[in-house]
C-alpha positions in Angstrom: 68.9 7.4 50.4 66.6 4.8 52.4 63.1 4.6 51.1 61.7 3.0 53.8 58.7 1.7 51.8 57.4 -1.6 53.3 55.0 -2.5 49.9 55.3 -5.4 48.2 53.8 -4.0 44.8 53.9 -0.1 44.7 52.1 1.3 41.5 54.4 4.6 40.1 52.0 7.7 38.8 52.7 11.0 37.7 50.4 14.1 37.9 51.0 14.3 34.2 52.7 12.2 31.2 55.9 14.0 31.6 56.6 14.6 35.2 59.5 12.1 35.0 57.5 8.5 36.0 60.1 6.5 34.1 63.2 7.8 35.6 61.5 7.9 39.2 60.7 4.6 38.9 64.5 3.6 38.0 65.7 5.8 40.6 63.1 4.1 43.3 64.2 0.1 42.3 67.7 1.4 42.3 67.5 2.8 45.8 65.5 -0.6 47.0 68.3 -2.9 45.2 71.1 -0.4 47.3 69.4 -1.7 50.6 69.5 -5.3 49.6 66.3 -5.3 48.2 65.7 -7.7 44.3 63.2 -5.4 42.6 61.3 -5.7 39.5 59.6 -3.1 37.2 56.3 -3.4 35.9 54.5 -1.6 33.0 51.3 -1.4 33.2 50.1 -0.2 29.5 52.9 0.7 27.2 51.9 2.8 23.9 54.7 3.6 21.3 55.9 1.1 21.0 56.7 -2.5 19.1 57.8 -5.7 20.2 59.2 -4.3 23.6 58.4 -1.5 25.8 61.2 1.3 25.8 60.2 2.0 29.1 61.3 -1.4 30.9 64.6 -1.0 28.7 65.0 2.7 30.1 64.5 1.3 33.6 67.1 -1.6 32.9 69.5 1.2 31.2 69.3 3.7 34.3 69.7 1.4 37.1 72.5 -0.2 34.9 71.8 -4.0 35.1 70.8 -6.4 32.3 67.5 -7.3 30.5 65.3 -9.4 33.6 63.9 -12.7 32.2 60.7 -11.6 32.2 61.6 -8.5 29.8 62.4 -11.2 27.3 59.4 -13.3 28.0 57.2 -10.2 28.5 56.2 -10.5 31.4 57.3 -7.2 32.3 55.2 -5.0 29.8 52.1 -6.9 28.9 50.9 -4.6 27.2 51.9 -2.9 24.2 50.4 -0.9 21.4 52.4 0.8 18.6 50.7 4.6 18.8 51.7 7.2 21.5 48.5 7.7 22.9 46.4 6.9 25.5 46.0 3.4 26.1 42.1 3.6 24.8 43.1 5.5 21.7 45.7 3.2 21.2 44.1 -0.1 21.7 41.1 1.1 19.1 44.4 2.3 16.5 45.8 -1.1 16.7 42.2 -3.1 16.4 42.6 -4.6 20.0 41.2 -5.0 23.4 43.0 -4.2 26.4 42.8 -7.3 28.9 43.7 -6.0 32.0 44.1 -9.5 33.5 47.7 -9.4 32.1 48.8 -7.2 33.8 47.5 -8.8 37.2 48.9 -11.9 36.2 52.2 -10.5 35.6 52.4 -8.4 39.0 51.0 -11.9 40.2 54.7 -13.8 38.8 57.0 -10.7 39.5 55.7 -10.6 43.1 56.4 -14.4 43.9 60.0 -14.0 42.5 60.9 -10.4 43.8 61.3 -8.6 47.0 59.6 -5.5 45.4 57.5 -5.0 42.5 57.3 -1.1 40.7 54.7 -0.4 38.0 55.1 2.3 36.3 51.5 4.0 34.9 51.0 5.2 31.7 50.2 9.0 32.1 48.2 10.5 35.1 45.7 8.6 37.0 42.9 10.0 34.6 44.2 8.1 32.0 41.6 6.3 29.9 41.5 2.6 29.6 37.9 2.2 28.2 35.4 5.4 28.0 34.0 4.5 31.9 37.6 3.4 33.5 40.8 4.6 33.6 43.9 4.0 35.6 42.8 4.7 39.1 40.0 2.5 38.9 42.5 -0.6 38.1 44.8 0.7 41.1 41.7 1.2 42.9 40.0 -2.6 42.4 43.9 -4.0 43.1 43.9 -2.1 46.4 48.0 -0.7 45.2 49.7 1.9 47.2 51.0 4.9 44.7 53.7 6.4 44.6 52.8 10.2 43.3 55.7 11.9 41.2 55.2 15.4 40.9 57.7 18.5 40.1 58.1 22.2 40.0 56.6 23.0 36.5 54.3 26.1 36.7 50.3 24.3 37.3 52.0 21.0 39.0 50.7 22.4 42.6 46.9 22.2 40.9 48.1 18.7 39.6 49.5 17.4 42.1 46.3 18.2 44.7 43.9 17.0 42.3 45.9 13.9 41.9 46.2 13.4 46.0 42.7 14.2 45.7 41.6 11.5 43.7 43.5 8.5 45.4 41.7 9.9 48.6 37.9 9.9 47.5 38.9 6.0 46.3 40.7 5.4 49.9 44.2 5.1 47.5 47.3 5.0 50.3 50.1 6.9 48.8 52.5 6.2 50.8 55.3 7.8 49.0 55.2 11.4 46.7 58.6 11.8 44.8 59.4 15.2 43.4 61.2 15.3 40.4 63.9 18.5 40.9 65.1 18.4 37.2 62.1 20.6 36.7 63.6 23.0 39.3 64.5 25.6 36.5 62.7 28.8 38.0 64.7 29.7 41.5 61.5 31.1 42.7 58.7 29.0 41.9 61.0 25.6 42.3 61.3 26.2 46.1 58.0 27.9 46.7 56.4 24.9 45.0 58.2 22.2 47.2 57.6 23.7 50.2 54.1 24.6 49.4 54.0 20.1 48.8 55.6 19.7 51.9 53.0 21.5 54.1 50.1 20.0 52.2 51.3 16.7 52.8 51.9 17.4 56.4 48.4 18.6 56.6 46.3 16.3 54.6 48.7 13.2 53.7 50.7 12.8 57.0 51.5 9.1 56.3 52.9 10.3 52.7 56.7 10.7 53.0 58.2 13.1 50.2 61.7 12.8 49.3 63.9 14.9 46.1 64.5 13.2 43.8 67.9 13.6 41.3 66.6 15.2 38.1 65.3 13.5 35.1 62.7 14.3 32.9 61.8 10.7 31.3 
């Protein structure tokens, strides 16, 4: 399937933590290397974790290639803390601040070396980093396209528009919304919920192009 997505850095949300971000974002650099593309994926925050992030290592396993260089020197996940959490809760857990510069840096070195850079988020936009800024305000500040990964899951329709609604009031382009058919479990809310997308994008988000995506739910 072409993409057709001419950004250099896209930044990979979800309207929640488990609307499949992490397998979206595989799929995406696997689609972008099929055209010809070199693509590298980003965490921004990673919680959960140790040492590495699971994440990068989920993206490396699904698009079927080898560690990247900058897995093994980090600069792939810059960020890690060892609690499931929100990065906030999970930075005060662990004792640490979270220095977002990292992660620019990073996106700085992957964009240099790679046609196309993919950072996956860590939970919805809402996400806190400190008490007065979460994740949209980074992508806001960096001026990053998203990529909005949304699914069929009864309450996604409210999630998705309030997440579309918020990238709008910050002037967010979302030039791509993915929706995530492994949730397609119900055979009357799955196409009632995609269509309803559809029509609201073609409304409100003309420039956003939707595609179906494969299901997976990590």
């Amino acid at each position: 399937m072409a993409i057709d997505i001419d950004e250099k850095v896209l930044f990979i949300s979800g309207i929640d933590t488990d609307a499949g971000k992490t397998y979206a974002t595989a799929w995406l650099a696997s689609e972008m290397m099929k055209e010809g593309l070199s693509v590298a994926t980003q965490k921004f925050i990673q919680t959960g974790c140790t040492g590495s992030s699971e994440d990068i290592e989920s993206h490396r396993r699904l698009c079927g290639i080898d560690p990247l260089p900058e897995d093994l020197d980090g600069t792939t996940a810059p960020i890690i803390f060892s609690y499931p959490a929100s990065a906030q809760l999970a930075a005060a857990i662990d004792g640490r601040e979270i220095d977002l510069s990292l992660v620019e840096k990073s996106t700085a070195i992957l964009a240099s070396r790679y046609d196309r850079v993919l950072i996956e988020g860590a939970g919805g936009l809402m996400v806190p980093v400190t008490d007065d800024y979460f994740t949209i305000d980074y992508v806001a500040e960096h001026n990053l396209p998203v990529a909005l990964v949304t699914n069929s899951v009864l309450g996604s329709i409210n999630h998705t528009i309030l997440s579309l609604e918020a990238l709008a009031a910050r002037k967010i382009r979302v030039p791509l919304v993915i929706y995530n058919s492994y949730f397609d479990k119900d055979p009357v809310i799955a196409p009632d919920t995609l269509g309803f997308i559809r029509r609201y994008l073609s409304r409100h988000f003309p420039e956003s192009k939707l595609v179906v995506m494969p299901g997976k739910a990590n």
